[in-house]
C-alpha positions in Angstrom: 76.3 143.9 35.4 76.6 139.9 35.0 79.9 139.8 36.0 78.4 141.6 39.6 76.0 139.7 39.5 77.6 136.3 39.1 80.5 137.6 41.9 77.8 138.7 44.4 76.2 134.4 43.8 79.8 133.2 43.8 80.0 135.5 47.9 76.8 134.0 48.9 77.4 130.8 47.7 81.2 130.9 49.9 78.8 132.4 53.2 76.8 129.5 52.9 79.3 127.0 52.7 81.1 128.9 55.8 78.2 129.0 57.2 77.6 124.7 57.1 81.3 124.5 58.2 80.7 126.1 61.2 77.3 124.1 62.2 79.1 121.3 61.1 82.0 122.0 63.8 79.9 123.2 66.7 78.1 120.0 65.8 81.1 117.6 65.9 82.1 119.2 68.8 79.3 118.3 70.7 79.1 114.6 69.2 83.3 114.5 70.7 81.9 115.4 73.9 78.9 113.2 74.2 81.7 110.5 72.9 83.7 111.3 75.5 80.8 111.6 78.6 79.6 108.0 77.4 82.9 106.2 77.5 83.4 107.8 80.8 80.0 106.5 81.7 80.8 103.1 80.4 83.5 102.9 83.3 81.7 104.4 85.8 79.4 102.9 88.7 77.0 104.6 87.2 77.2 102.3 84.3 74.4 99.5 84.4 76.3 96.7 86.2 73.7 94.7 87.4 74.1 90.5 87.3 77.8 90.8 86.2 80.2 90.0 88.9 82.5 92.5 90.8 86.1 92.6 92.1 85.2 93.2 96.0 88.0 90.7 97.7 91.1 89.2 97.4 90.9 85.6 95.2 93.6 83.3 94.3 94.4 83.7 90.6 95.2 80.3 88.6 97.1 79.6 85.7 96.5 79.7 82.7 92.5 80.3 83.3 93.8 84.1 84.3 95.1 84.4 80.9 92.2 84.1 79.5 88.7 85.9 79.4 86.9 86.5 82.5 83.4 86.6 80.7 81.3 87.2 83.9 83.5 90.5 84.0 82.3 94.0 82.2 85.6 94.7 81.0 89.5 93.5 80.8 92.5 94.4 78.8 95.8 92.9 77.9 98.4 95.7 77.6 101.7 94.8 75.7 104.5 97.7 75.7 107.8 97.4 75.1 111.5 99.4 73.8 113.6 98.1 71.7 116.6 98.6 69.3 118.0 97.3 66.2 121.9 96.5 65.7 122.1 100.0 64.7 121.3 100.8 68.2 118.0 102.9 66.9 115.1 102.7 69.0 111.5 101.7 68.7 108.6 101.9 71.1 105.7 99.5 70.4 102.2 99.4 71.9 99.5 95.9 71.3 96.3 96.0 73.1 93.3 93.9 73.3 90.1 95.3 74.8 87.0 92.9 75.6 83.6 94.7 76.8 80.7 93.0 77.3 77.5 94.5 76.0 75.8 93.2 78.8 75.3 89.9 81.0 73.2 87.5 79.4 73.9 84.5 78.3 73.0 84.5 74.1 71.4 81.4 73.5 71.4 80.3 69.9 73.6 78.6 67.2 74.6 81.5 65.0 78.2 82.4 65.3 77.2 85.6 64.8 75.2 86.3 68.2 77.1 87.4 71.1 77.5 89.9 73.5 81.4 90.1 73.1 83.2 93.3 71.4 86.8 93.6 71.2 88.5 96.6 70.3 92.6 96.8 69.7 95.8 99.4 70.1 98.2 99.4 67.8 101.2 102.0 67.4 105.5 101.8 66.6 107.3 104.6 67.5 110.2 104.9 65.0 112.6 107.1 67.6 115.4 108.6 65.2 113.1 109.3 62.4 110.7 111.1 65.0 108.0 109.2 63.3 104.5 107.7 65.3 102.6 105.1 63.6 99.3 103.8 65.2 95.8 102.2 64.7 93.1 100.9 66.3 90.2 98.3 65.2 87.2 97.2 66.5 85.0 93.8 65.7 82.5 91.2 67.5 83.5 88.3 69.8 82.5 85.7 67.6 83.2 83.7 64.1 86.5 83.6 64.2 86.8 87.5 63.7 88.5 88.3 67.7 88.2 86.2 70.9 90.7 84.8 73.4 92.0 81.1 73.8 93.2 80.0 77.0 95.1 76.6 76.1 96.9 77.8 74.6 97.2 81.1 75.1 95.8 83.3 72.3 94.0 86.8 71.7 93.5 88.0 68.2 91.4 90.6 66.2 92.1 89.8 62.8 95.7 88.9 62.3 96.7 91.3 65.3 97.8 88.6 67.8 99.5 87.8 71.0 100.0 83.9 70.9 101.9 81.0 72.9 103.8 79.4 71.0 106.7 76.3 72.2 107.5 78.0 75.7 107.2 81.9 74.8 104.3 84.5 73.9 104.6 85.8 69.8 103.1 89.3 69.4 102.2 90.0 65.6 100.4 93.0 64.4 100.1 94.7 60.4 99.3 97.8 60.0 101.0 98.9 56.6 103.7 100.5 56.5 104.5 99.2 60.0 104.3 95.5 61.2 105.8 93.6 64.3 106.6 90.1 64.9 107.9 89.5 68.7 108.8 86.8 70.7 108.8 87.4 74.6 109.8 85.6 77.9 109.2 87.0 81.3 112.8 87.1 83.1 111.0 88.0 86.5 108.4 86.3 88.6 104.0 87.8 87.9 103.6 90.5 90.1 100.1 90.7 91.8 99.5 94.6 92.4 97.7 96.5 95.0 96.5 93.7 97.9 97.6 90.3 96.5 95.8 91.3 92.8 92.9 93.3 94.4 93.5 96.8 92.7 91.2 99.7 94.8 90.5 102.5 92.3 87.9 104.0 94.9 86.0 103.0 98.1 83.7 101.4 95.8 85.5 99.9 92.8 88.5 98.1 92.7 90.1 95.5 89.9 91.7 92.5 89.5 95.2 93.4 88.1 98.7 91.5 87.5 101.5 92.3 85.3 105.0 91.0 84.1 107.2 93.7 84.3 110.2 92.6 82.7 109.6 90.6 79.6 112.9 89.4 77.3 111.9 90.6 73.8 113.5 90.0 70.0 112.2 89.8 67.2 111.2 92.0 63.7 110.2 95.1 63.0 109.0 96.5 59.5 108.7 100.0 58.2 108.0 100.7 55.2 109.6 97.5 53.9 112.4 98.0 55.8 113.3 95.3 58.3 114.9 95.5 61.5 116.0 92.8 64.0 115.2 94.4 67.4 116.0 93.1 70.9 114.9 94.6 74.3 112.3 94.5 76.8 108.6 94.5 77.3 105.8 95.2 79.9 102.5 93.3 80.0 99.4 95.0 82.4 96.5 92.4 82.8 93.3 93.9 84.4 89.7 92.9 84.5 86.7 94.5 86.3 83.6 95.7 86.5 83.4 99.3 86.5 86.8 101.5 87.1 85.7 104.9 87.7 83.3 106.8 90.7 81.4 109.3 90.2 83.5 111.8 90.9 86.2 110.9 89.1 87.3 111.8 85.1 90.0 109.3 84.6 93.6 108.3 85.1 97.3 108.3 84.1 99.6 105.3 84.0 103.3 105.0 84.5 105.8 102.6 83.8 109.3 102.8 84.1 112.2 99.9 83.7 115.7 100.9 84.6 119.2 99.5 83.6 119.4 97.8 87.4 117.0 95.5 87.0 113.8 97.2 88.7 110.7 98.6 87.5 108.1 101.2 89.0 104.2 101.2 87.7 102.4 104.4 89.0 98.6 105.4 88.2 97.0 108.8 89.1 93.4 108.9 89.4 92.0 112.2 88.3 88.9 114.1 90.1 86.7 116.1 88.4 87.6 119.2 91.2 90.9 119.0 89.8 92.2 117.4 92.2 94.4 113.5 92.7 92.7 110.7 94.0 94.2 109.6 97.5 93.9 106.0 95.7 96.2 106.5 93.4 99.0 104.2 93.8 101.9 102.3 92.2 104.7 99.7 92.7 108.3 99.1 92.7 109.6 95.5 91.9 113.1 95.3 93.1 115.9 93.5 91.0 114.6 90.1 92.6 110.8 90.3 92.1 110.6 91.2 95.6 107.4 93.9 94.8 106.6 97.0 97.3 102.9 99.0 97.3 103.3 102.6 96.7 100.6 105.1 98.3 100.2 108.0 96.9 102.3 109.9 98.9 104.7 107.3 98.5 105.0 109.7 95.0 103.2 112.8 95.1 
């Protein structure tokens, strides 16, 4: 009779626990989604963007001030990708991005270095090819005591020791994240391309971004998996892009492209998605020819 007893307690106690366990998913579920509705929201127009300033024309970018932050600006990234191979002729894929978002657009008055509006987020992965193996991270930390930020002369933005510095005529790219760590140097081989209309980037009729990139970037350097050192060599892509808000209303998100082939071009392409299913008309791209020469793509230029 105890030993009923006990096993009937021991099934009830199991029910419960199932019972928690599927709360707790329906739960998480719904905390995923409202993750997911507010980041679209926080690139949306219908994001509060009032007093920051917007990318509504065509401006003349200067150097290096473009490097750095654009503060009055909601949001910007510096996006580092490359492929690469050691001497063995193995291949690695690497991934570096910096985020900055402002919180909002006042000016914090005060001298703690701990006040600020500023948060940067970064991207971190390696992709070791022949082992099939995908390392990646992310981190996240305020703009302020020394913790992240962005230099302009010269060049630096760091979270932590993730880094992408200039250093004597090139650009370093360093990032840790046990067992996998990087240390790059890179130099562009082909003139800054300004996309969409001289660096104006149109997402929608009503939002649009200020965007450049270096599309062919001569890269060598180390990296490290699980103690194991390589000497790599190949090339690199940086995407630089700063605005306001980046997505209408009726749109979900986007997809980004880019290729590098063994003649010397390249080819970026971006679909925006719409929430009907459907492909944004603009949705666009470009293809840089062997001599930097660059060419705007429409979207039936590809789809």
């Amino acid at each position: 009779m105890l030993k009923k007893v006990a096993k009937i307690k021991y099934l009830v106690i199991i029910l419960l626990i199932t019972i928690l366990a599927v709360i707790f998913y329906l739960n998480s579920g719904k905390k995923e989604q409202k993750i997911s509705s507010s980041v679209v929201s926080a690139l949306s127009e219908t994001n509060n963007t009032d007093n920051f300033d917007k990318a509504d024309k065509v401006r003349q970018f200067k150097f290096p001030e473009d490097s750095g932050a654009h503060t009055k600006f909601q949001t910007e990234w510096w996006y580092y990708t490359g492929n690469l191979e050691d001497q063995n002729k193995n291949h690695y894929g690497f991934q570096l991005t910096f985020f900055r978002r402002s919180l909002n657009a006042k000016l914090i008055q005060g001298q703690s270095k701990w006040r600020t509006n500023q948060l940067y987020f970064a991207h971190f992965t390696v992709s070791d090819i022949k082992n099939d193996k995908f390392y990646f991270n992310e981190r996240f930390s305020r703009g302020d005591s020394n913790l992240s930020g962005v230099k302009t002369k010269p060049f630096e933005v760091w979270l932590e020791d993730w880094s992408v510095k200039e250093e004597n005529g090139y650009i370093r790219i360093k990032a840790n994240n046990s067992p996998v760590f990087i240390d790059l140097k890179t130099q562009p081989l082909k003139p800054l391309v300004l996309e969409g209309d001289k660096g104006l980037s149109h997402k929608s009729a009503e939002n649009a971004s200020y965007y450049y990139s270096q599309t062919r970037l001569k890269t060598d350097g180390i990296i490290s998996i699980s103690d194991q050192k390589f000497n790599v060599t190949g090339i690199s892509w940086l995407d630089r892009e700063w605005s306001t808000s980046a997505l209408s209303k009726n749109q979900t998100g986007w997809d980004w492209f880019s290729l590098q082939s063994k003649d010397g071009r390249e080819i970026m392409i971006y679909q925006l998605r719409l929430k009907n299913g459907q492909i944004d008309p603009f949705s666009s791209g470009t293809l840089i020819e062997k001599n930097g020469q660059s060419i705007h793509l429409k979207k039936e230029d590809f789809l």
